[in-house]
ZABA-125959 format. One record per residue (C-alpha): chain; x, y, z; residue in one letter. Coordinates in Angstrom, 2 decimals. Example, Ala and Ser with C-alpha at 12.3 -4.5 7.8 and 13.67 -1.06 7.14 Angstrom:
<recs>
['A', [12.30, -4.50, 7.80], 'a']
['A', [13.67, -1.06, 7.14], 's']
</recs>
This chain:
<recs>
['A', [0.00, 0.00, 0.00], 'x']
['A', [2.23, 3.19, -1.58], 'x']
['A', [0.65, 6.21, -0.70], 'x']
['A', [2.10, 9.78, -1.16], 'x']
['A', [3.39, 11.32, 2.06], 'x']
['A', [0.47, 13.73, 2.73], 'x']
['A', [0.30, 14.10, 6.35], 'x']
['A', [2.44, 15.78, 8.18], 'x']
['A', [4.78, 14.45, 11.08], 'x']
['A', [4.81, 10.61, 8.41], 'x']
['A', [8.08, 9.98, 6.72], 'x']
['A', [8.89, 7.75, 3.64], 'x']
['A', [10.61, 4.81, 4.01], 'x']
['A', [13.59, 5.09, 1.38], 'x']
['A', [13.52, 0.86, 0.82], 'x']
['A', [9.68, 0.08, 0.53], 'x']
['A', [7.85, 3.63, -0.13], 'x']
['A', [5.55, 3.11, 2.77], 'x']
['A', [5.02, 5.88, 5.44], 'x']
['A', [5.69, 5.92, 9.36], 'x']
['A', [6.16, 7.74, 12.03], 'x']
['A', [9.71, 9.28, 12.44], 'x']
['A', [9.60, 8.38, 16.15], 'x']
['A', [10.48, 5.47, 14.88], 'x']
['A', [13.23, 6.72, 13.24], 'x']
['A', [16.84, 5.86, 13.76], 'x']
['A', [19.57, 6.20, 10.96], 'x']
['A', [20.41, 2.68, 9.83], 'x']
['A', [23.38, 3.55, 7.55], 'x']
['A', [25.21, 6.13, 5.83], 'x']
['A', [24.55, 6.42, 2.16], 'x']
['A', [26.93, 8.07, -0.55], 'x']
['A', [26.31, 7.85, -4.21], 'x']
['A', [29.43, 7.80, -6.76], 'x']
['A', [30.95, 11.31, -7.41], 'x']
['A', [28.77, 13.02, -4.74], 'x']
['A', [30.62, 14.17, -1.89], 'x']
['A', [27.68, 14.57, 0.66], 'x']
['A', [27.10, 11.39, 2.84], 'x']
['A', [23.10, 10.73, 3.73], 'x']
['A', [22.16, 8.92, 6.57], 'x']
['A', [19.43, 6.64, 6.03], 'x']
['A', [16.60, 5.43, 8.22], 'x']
['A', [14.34, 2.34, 7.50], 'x']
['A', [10.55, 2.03, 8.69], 'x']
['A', [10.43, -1.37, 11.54], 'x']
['A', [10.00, -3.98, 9.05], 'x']
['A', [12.62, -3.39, 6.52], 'x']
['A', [14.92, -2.59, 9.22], 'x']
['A', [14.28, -6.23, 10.86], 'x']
['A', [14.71, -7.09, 6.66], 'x']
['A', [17.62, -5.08, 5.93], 'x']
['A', [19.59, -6.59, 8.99], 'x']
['A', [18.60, -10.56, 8.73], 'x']
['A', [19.27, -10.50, 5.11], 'x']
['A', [22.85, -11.70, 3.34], 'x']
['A', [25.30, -9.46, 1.72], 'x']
['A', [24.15, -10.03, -1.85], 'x']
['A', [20.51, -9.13, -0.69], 'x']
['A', [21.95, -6.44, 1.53], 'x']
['A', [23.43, -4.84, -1.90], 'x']
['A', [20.65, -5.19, -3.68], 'x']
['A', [18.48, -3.33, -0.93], 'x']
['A', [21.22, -0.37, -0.96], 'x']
['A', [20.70, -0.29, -4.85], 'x']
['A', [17.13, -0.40, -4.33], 'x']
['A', [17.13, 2.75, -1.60], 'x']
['A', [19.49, 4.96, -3.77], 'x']
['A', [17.37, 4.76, -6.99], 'x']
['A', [14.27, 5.49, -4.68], 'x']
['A', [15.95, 8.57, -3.16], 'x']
['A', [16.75, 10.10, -6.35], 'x']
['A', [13.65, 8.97, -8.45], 'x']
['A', [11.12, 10.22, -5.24], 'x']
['A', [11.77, 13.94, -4.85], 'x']
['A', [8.24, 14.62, -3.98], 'x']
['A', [8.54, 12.30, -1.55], 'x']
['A', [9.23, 12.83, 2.42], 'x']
['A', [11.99, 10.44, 3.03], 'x']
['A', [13.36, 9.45, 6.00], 'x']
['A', [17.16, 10.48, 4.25], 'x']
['A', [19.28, 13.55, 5.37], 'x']
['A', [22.63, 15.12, 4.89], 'x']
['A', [25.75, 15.21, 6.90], 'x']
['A', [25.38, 18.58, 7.22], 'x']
['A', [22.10, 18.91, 8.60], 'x']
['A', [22.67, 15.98, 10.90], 'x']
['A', [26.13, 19.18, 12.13], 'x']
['A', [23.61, 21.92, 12.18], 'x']
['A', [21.03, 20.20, 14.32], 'x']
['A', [23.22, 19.13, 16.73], 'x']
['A', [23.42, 15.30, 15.51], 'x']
['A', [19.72, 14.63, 16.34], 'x']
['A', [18.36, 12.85, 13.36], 'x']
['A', [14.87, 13.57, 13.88], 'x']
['A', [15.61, 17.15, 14.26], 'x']
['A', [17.98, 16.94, 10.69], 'x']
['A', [15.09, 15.24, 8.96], 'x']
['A', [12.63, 18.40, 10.37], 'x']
['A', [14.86, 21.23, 9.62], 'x']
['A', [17.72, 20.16, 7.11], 'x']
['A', [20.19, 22.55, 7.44], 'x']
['A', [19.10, 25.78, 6.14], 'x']
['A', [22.68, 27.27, 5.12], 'x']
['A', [23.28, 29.06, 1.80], 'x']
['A', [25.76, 27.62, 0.00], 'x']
['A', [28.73, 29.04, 1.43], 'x']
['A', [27.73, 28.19, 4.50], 'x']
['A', [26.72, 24.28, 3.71], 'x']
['A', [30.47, 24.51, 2.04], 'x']
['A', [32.52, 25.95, 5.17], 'x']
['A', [30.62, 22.89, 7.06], 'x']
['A', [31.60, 20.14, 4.77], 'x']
['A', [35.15, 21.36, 4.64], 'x']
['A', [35.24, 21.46, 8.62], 'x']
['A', [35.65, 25.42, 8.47], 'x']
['A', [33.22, 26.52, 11.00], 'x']
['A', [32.30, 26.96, 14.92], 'x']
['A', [29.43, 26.78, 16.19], 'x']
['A', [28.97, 28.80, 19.37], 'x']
['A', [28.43, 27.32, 22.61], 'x']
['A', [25.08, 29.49, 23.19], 'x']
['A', [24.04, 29.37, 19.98], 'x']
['A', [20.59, 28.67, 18.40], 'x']
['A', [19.70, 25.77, 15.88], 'x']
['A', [21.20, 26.85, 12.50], 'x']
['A', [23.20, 29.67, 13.77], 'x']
['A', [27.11, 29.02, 13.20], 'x']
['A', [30.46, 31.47, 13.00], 'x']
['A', [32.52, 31.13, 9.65], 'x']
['A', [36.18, 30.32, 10.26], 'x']
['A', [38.49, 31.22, 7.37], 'x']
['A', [41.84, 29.61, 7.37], 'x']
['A', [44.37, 30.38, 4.42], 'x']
</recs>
């Protein structure tokens, strides 16, 4: 039963399509296509988590195939996938990452991936201090 991700608070599950709550949700594994530098963490609904881990490494690649082509061919979807960076800028609480992404511009999202940043210790969610080193 593949429905569209309508209502809000549900997630997608990247492996079978099927909604759930992201209570549920725990990053299973980190995700990084070929020539793409980000790396996505990944969270599975109950059941294809109990699948992903019983399964053998053939199957296991097979369902890793299966959850990349469904993250890029599902933009309209809510998936239960988010970036490195959000998973920084929200203080490495995946639920949080998967709510607010990261929010930078591109500068910003760039100074993070290259490790070139502070955060502040009394800082608000999303708020961060460029370092520059040359």
């Amino acid at each position: 039963m593949n429905r569209k991700t309508t209502l809000n608070g549900l997630f997608c599950c990247p492996h079978c399509l099927n909604d759930y709550d992201p209570i549920d949700a725990t990053p299973c594994y980190r995700h990084q296509f070929n020539n793409f530098e980000d790396i996505l963490f990944v969270a599975l609904c109950r059941s294809c988590r109990r699948e992903f881990n019983a399964k053998q490494h053939y199957v296991h690649k097979r369902a890793v195939h299966r959850i990349g082509k469904n993250i890029c061919s599902n933009p309209e979807r809510r998936l239960s996938v988010t970036s490195e960076v959000a998973m920084v800028m929200n203080d490495y609480n995946f639920c949080d990452a998967l709510e607010n992404g990261h929010g930078l511009t591109r500068e910003a999202y760039n100074a993070v991936k290259q490790g070139n940043y502070c955060k502040l210790a009394y800082d608000q969610s999303g708020l961060i201090m460029m370092c520059t080193t040359k």
